[in-house]
N, C-alpha and C positions, 0 to 999 in steps of 0.2 A: 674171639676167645674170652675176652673179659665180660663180653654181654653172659655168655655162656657159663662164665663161673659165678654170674649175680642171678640169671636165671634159678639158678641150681641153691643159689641160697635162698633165695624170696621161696622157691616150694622147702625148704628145709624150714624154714620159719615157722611160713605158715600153716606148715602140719605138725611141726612142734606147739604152735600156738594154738591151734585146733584141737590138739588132744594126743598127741606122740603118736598117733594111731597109724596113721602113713609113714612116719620114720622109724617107730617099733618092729613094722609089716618088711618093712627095707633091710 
């Protein structure tokens, strides 16, 4: 569960850091 909810941050990040483009798209 815990792996699962830092998985879920490391892609929030790093498409926030990317460009919001993937968490805009979500």
């Amino acid at each position: 569960m815990f792996i699962s909810s830092c998985k879920r941050l490391r892609i929030m990040k790093g498409a926030e850091a990317k460009g919001l483009s993937s968490g805009a798209s979500r």
